[in-house]
Backbone atoms as SQL, in Angstrom:
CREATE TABLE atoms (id INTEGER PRIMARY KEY, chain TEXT, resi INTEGER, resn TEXT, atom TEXT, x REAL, y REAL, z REAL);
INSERT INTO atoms VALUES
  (1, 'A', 1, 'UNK', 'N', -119.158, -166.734, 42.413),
  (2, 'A', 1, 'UNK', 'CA', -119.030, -166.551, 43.853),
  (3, 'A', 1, 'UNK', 'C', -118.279, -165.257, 44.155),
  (4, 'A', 2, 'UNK', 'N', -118.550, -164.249, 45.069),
  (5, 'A', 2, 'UNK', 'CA', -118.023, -163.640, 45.709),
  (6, 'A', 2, 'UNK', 'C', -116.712, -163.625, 46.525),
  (7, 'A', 3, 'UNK', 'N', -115.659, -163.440, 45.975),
  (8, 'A', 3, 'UNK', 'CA', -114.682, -163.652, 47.197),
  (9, 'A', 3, 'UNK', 'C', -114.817, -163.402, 48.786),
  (10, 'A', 4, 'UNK', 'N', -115.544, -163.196, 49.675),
  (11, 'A', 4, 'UNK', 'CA', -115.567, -163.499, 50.538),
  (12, 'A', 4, 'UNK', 'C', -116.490, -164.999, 50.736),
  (13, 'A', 5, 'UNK', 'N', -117.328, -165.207, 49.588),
  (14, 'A', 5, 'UNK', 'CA', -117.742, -166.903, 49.527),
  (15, 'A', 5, 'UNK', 'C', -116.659, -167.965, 49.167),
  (16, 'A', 6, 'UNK', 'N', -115.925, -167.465, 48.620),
  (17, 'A', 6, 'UNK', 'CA', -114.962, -167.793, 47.986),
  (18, 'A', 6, 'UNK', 'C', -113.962, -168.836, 49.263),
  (19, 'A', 7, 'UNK', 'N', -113.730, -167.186, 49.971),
  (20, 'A', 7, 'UNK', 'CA', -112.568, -167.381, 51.383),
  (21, 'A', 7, 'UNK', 'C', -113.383, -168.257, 52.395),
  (22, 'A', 8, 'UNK', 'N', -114.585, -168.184, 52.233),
  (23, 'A', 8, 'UNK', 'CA', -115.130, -168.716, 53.304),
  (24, 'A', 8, 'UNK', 'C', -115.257, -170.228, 52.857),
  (25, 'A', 9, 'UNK', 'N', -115.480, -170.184, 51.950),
  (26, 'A', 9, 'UNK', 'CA', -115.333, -172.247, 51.337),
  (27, 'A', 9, 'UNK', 'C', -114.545, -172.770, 51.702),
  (28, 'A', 10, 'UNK', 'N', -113.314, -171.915, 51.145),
  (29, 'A', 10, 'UNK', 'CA', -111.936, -172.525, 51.684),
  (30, 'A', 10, 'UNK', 'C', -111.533, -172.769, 53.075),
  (31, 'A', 11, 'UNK', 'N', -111.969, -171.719, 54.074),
  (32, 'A', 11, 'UNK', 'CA', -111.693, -172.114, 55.257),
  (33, 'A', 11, 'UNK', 'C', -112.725, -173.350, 55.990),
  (34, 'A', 12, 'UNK', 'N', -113.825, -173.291, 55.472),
  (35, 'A', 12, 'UNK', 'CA', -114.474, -174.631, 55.795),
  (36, 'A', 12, 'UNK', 'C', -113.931, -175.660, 55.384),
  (37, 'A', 13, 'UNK', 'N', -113.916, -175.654, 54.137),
  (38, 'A', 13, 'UNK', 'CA', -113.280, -177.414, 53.724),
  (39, 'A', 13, 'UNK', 'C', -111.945, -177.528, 54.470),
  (40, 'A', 14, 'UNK', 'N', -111.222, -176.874, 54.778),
  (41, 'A', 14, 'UNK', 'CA', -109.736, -177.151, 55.749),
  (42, 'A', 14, 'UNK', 'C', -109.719, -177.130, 57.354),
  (43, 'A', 15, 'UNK', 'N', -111.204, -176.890, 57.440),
  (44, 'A', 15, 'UNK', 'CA', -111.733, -177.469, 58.692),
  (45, 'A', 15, 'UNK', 'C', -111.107, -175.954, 59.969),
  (46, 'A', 16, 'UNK', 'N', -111.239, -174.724, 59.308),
  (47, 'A', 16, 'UNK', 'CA', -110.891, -173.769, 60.277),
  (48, 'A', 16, 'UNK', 'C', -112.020, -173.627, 61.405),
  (49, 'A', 17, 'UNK', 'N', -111.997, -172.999, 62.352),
  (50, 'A', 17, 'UNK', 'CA', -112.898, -172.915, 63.016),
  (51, 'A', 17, 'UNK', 'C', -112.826, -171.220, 63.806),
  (52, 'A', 18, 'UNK', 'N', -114.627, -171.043, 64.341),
  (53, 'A', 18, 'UNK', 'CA', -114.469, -170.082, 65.494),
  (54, 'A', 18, 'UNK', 'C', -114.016, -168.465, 64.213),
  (55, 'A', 19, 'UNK', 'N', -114.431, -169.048, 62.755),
  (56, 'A', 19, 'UNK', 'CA', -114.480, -168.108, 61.948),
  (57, 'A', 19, 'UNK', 'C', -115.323, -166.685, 62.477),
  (58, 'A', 20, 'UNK', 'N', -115.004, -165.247, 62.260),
  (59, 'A', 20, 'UNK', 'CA', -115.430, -163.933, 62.350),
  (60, 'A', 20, 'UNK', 'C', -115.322, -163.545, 61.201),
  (61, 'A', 21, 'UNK', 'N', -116.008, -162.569, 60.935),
  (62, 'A', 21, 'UNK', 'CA', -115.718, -161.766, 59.760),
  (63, 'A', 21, 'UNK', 'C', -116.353, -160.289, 60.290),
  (64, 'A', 22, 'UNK', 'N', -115.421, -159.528, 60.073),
  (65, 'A', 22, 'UNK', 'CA', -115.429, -157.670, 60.685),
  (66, 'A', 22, 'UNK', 'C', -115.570, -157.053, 59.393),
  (67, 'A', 23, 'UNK', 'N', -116.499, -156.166, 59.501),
  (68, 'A', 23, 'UNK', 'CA', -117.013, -155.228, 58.132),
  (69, 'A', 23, 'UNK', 'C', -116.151, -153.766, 58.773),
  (70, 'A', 24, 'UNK', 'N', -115.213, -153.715, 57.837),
  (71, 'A', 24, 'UNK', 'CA', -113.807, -152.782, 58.220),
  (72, 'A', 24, 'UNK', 'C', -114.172, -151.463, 57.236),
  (73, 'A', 25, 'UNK', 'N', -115.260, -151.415, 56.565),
  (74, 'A', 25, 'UNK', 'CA', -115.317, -150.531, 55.724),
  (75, 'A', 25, 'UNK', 'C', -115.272, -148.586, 56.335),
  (76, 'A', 26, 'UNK', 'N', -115.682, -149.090, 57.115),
  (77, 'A', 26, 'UNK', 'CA', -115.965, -147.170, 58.015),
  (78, 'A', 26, 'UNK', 'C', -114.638, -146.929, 58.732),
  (79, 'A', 27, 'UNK', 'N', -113.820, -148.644, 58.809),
  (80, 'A', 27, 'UNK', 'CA', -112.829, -148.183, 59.846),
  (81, 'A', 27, 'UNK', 'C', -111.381, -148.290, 59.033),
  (82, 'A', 28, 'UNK', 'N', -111.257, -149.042, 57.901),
  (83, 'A', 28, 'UNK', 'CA', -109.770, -149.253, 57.048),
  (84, 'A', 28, 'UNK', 'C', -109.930, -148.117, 55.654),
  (85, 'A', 29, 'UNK', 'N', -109.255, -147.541, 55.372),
  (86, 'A', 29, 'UNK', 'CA', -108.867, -147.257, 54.134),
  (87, 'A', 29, 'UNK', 'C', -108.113, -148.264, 53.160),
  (88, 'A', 30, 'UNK', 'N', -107.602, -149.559, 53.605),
  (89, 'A', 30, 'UNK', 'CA', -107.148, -150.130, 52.728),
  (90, 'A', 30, 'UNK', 'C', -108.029, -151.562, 52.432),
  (91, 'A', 31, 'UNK', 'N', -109.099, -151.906, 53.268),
  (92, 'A', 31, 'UNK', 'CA', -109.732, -152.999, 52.773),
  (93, 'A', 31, 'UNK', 'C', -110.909, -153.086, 53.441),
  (94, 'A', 32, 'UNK', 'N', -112.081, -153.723, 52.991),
  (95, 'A', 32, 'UNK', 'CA', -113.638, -153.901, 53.426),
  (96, 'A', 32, 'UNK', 'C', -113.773, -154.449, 54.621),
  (97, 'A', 33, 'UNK', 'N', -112.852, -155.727, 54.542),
  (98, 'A', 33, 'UNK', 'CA', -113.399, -157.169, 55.803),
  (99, 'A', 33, 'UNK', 'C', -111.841, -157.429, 56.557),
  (100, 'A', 34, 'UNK', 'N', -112.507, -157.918, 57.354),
  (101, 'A', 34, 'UNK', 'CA', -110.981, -158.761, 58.284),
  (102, 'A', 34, 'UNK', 'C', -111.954, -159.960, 58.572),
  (103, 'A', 35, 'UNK', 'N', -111.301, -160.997, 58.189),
  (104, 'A', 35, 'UNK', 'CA', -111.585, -162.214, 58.662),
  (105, 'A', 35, 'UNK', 'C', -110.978, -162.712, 59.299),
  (106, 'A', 36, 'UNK', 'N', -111.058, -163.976, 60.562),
  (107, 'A', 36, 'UNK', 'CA', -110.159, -164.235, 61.648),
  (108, 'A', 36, 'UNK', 'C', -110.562, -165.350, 61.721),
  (109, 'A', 37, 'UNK', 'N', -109.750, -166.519, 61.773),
  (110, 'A', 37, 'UNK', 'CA', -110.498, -167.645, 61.756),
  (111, 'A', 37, 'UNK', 'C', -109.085, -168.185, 63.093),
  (112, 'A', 38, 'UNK', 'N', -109.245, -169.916, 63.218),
  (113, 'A', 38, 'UNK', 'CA', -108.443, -170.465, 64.381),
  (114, 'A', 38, 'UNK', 'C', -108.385, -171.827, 63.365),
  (115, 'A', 39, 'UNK', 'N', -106.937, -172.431, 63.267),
  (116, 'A', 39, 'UNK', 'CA', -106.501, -173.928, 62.889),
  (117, 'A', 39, 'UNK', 'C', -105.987, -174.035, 64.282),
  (118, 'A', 40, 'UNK', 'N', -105.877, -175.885, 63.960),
  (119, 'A', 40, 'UNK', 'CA', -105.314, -176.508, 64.968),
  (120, 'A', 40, 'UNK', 'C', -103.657, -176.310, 64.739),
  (121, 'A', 41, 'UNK', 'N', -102.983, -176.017, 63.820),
  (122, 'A', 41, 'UNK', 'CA', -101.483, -175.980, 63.881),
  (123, 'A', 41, 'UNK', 'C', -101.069, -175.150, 62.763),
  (124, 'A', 42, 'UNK', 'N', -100.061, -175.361, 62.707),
  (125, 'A', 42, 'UNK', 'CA', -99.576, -174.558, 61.547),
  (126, 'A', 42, 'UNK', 'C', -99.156, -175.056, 60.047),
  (127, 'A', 43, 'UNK', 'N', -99.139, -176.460, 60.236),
  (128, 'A', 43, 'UNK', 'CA', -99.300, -177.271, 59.047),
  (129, 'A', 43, 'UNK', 'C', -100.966, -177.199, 58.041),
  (130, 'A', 44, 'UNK', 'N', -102.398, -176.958, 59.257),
  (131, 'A', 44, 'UNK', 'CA', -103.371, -176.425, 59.106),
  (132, 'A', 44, 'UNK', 'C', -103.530, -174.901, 58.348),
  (133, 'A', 45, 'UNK', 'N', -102.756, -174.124, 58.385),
  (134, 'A', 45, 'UNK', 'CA', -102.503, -172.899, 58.263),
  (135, 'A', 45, 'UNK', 'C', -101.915, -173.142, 56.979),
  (136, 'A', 46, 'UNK', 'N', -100.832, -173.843, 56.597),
  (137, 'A', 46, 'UNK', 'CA', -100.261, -173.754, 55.060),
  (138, 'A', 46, 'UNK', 'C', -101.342, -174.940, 54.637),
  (139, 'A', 47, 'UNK', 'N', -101.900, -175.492, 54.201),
  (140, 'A', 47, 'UNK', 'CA', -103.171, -175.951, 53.616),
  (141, 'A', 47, 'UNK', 'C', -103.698, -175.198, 52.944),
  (142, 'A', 48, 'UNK', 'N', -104.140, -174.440, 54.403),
  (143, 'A', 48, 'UNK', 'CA', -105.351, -173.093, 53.505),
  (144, 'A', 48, 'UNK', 'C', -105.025, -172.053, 52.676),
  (145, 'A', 49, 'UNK', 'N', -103.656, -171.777, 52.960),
  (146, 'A', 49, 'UNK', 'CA', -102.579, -170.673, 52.456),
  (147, 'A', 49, 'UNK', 'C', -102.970, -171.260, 50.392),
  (148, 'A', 50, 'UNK', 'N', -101.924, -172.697, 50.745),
  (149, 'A', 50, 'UNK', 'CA', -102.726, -173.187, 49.423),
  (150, 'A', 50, 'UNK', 'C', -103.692, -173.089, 48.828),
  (151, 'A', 51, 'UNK', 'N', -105.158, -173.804, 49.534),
  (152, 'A', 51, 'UNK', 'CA', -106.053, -173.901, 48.984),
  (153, 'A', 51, 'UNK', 'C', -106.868, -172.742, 48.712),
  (154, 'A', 52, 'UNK', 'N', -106.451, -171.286, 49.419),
  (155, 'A', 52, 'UNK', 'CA', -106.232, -170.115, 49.455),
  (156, 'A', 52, 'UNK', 'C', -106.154, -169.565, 47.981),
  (157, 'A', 53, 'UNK', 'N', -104.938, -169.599, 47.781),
  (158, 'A', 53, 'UNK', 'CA', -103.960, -169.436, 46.729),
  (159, 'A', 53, 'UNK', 'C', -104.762, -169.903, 45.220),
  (160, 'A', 54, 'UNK', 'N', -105.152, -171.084, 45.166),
  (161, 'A', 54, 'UNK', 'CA', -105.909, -171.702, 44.042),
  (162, 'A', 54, 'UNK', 'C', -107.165, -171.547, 43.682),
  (163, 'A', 55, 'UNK', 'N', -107.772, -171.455, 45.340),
  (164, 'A', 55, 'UNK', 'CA', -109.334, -170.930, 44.489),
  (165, 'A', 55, 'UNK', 'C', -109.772, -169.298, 44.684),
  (166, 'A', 56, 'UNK', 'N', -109.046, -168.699, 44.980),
  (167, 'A', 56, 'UNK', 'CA', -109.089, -167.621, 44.912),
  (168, 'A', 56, 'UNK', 'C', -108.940, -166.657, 43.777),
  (169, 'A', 57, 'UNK', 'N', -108.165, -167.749, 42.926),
  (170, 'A', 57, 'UNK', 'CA', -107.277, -167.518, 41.306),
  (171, 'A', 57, 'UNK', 'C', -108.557, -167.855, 40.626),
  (172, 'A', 58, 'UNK', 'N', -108.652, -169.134, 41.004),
  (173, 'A', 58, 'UNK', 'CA', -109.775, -169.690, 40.093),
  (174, 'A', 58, 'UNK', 'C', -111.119, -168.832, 39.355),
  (175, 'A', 59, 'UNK', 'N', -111.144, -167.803, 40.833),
  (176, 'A', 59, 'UNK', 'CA', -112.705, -167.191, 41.091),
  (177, 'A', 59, 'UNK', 'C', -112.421, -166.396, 40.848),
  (178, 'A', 60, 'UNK', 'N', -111.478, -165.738, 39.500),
  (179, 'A', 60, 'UNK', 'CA', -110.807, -164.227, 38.848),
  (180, 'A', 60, 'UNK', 'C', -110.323, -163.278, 39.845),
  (181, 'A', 61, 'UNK', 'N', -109.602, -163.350, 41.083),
  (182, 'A', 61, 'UNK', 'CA', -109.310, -162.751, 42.384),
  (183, 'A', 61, 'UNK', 'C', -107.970, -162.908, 42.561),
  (184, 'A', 62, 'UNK', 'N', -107.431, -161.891, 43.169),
  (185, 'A', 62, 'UNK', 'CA', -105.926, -162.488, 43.246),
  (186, 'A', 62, 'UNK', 'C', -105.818, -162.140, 45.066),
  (187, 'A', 63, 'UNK', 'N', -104.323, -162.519, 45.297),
  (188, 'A', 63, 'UNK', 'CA', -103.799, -162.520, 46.497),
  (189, 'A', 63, 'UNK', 'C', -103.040, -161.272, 46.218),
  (190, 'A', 64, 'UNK', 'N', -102.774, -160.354, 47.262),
  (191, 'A', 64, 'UNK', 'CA', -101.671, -159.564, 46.990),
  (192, 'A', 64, 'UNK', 'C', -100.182, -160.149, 47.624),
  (193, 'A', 65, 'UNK', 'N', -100.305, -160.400, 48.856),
  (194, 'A', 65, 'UNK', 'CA', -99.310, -161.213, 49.835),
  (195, 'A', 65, 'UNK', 'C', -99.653, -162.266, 50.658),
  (196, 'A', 66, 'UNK', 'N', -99.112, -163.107, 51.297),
  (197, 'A', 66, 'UNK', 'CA', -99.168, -163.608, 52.353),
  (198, 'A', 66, 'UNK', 'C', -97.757, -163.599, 53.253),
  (199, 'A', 67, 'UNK', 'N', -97.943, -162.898, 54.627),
  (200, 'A', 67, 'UNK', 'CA', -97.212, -162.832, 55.286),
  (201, 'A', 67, 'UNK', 'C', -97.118, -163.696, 56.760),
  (202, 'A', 68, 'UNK', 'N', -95.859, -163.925, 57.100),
  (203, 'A', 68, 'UNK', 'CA', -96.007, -165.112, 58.012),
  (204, 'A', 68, 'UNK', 'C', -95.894, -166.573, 57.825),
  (205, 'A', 69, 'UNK', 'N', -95.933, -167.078, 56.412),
  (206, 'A', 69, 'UNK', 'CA', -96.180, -168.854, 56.354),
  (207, 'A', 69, 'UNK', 'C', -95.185, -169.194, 57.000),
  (208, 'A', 70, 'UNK', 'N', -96.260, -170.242, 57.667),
  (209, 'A', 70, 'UNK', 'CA', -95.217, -171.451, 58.455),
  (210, 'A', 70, 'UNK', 'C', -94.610, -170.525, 60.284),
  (211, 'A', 71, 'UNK', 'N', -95.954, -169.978, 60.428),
  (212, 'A', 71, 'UNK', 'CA', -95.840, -169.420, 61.926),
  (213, 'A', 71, 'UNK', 'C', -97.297, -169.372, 62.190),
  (214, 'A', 72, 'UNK', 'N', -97.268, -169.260, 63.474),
  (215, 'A', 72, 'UNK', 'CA', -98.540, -169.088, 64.063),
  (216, 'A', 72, 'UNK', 'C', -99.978, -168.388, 63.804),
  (217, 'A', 73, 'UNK', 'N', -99.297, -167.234, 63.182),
  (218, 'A', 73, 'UNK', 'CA', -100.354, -166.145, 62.671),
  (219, 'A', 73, 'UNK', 'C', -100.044, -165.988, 61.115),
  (220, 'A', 74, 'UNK', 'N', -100.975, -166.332, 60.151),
  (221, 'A', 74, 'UNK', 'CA', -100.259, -165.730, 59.200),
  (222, 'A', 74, 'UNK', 'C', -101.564, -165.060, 58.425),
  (223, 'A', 75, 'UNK', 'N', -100.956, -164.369, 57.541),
  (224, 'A', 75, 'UNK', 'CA', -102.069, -162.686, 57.221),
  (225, 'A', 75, 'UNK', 'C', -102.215, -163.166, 55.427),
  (226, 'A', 76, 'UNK', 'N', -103.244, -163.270, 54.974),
  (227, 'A', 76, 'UNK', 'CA', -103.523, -163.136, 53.735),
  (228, 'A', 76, 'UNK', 'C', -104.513, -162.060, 53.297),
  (229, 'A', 77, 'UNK', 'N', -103.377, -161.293, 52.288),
  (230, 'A', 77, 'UNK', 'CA', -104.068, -159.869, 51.466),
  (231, 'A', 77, 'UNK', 'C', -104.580, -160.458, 50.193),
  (232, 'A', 78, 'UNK', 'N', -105.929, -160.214, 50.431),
  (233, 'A', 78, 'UNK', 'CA', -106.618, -160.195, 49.417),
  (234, 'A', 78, 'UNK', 'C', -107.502, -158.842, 48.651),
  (235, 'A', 79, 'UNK', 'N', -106.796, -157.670, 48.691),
  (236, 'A', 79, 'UNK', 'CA', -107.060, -156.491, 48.534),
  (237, 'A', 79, 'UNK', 'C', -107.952, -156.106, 49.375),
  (238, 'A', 80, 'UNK', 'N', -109.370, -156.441, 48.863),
  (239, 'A', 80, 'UNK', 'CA', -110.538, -156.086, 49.277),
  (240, 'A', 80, 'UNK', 'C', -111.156, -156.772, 51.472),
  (241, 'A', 81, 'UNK', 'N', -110.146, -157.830, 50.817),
  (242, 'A', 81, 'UNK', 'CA', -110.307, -158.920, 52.586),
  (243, 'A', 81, 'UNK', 'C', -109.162, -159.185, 52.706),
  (244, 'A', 82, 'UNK', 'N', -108.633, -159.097, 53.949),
  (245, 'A', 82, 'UNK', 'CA', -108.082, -159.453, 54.634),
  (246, 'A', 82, 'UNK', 'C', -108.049, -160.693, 55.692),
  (247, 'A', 83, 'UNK', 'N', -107.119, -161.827, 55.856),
  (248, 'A', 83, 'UNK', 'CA', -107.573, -163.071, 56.061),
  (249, 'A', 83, 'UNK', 'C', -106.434, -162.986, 57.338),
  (250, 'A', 84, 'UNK', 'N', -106.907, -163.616, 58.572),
  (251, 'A', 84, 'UNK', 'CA', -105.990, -163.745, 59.403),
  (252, 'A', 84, 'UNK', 'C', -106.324, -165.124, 60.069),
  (253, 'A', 85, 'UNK', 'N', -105.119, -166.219, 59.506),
  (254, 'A', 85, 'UNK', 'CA', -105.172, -167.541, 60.813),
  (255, 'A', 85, 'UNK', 'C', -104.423, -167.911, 61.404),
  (256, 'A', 86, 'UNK', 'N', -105.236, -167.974, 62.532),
  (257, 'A', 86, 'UNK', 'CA', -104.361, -168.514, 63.787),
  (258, 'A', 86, 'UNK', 'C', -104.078, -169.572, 64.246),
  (259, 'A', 87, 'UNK', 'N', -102.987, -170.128, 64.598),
  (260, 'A', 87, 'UNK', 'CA', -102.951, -171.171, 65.869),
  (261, 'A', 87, 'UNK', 'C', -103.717, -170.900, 67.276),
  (262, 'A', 88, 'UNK', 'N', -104.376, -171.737, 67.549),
  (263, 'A', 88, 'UNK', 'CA', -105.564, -171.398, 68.696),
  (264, 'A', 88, 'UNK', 'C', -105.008, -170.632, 69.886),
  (265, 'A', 89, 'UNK', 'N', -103.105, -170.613, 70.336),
  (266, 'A', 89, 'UNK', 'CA', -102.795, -170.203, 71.388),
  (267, 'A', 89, 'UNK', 'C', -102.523, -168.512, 70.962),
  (268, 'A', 90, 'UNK', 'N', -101.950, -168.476, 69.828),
  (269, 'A', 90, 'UNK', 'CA', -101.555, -167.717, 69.083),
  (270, 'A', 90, 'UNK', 'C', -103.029, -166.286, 68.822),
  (271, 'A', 91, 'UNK', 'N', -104.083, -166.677, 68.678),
  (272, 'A', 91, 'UNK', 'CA', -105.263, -166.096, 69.006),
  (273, 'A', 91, 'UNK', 'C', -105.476, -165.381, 70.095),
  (274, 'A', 92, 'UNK', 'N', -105.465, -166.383, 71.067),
  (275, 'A', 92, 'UNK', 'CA', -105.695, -166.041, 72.200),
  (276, 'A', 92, 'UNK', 'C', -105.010, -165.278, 72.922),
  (277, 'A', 93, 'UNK', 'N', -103.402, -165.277, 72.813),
  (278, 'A', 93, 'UNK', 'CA', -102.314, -164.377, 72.974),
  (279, 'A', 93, 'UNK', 'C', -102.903, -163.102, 72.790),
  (280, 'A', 94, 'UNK', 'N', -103.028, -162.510, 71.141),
  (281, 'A', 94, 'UNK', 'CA', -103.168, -161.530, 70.696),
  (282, 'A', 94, 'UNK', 'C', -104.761, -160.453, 71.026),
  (283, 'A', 95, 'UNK', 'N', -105.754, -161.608, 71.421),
  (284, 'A', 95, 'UNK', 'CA', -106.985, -161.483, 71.305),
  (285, 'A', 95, 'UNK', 'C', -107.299, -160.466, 70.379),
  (286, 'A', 96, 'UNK', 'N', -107.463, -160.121, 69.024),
  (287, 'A', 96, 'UNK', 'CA', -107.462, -159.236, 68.370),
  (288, 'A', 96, 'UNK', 'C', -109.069, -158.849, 68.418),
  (289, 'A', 97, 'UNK', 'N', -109.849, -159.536, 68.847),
  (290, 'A', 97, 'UNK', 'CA', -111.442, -159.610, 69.160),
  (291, 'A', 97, 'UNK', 'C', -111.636, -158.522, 70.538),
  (292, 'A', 98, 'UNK', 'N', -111.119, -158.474, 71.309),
  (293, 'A', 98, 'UNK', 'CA', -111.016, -157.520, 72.169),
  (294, 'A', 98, 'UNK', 'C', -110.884, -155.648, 71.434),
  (295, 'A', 99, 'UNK', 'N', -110.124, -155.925, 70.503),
  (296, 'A', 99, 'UNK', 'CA', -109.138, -154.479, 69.884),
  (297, 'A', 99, 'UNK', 'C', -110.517, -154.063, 69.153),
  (298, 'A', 100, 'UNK', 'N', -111.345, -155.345, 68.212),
  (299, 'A', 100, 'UNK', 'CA', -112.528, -154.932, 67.081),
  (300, 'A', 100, 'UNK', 'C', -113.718, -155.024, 67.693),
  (301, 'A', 101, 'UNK', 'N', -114.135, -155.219, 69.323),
  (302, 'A', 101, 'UNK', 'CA', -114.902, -155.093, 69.762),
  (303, 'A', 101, 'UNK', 'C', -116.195, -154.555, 69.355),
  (304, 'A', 102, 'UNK', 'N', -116.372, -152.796, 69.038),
  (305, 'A', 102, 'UNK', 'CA', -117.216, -152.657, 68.549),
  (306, 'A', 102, 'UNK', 'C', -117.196, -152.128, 67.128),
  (307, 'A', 103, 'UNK', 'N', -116.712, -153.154, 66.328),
  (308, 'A', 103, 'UNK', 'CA', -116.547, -153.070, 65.429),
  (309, 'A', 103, 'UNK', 'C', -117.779, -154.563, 64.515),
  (310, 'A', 104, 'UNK', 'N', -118.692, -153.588, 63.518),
  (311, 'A', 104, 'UNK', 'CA', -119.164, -155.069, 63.222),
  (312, 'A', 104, 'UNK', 'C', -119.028, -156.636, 62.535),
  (313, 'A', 105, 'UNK', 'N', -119.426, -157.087, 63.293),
  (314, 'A', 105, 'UNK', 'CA', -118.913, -158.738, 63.276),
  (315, 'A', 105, 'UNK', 'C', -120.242, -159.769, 62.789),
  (316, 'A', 106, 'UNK', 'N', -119.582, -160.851, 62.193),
  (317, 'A', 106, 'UNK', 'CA', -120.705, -162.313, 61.984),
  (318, 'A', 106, 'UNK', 'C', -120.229, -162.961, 61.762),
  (319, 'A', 107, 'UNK', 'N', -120.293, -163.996, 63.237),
  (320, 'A', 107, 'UNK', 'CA', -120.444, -165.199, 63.523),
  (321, 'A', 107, 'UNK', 'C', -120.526, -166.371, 62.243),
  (322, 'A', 108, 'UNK', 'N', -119.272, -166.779, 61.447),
  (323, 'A', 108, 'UNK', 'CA', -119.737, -168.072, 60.479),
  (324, 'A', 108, 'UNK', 'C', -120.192, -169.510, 61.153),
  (325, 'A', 109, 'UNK', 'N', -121.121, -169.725, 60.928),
  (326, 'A', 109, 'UNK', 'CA', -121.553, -171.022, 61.524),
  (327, 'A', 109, 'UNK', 'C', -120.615, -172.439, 60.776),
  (328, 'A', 110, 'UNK', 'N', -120.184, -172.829, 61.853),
  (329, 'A', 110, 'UNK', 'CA', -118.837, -174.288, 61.425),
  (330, 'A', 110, 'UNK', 'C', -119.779, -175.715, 61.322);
């Protein structure tokens, strides 16, 4: 599997939702994708951090950081992707979908 199949398993089975994924390649020098997904809380959020963490290893891939656990937004570096989840208010606050506008995007079907 591909690590972005990888990230994307994981956020399904932990039940994320309202998943994006932004092809950052023309626009980051430091990574391909931004992914943006929405949990219901933040207990939702360290789950995935976990389940994150394990199959990401599994699938010869590493994490570089995760910044934020156990808050609203928290950011997982995965060199190549970049993982961002939110608490649903916490999203909406920031609207970071507004900022990547025309930037390209696809819709994961939940």
């Amino acid at each position: 599997m591909t690590l972005e199949e990888i990230i994307l398993d994981c956020l399904g089975k932990v039940k994320a939702h309202n998943i994006l994924a932004y092809n950052m390649k023309e626009r980051s020098p430091f990574y391909d994708e931004m992914i943006l997904c929405s949990v219901d809380s933040e207990r939702q959020a360290t789950a995935a951090i976990s389940y994150l963490k394990d199959e990401v290893a599994k699938g010869g891939y590493s994490i570089r950081n995760v910044e934020g656990a156990n808050t609203p937004w928290v950011i997982v570096d995965c060199y190549d992707i970049v993982v961002s989840i939110f608490t649903k208010e916490e999203r909406e606050h920031f609207s970071l979908e507004k900022i990547y506008m025309e930037i390209p995007c696809k819709k994961i079907e939940e």
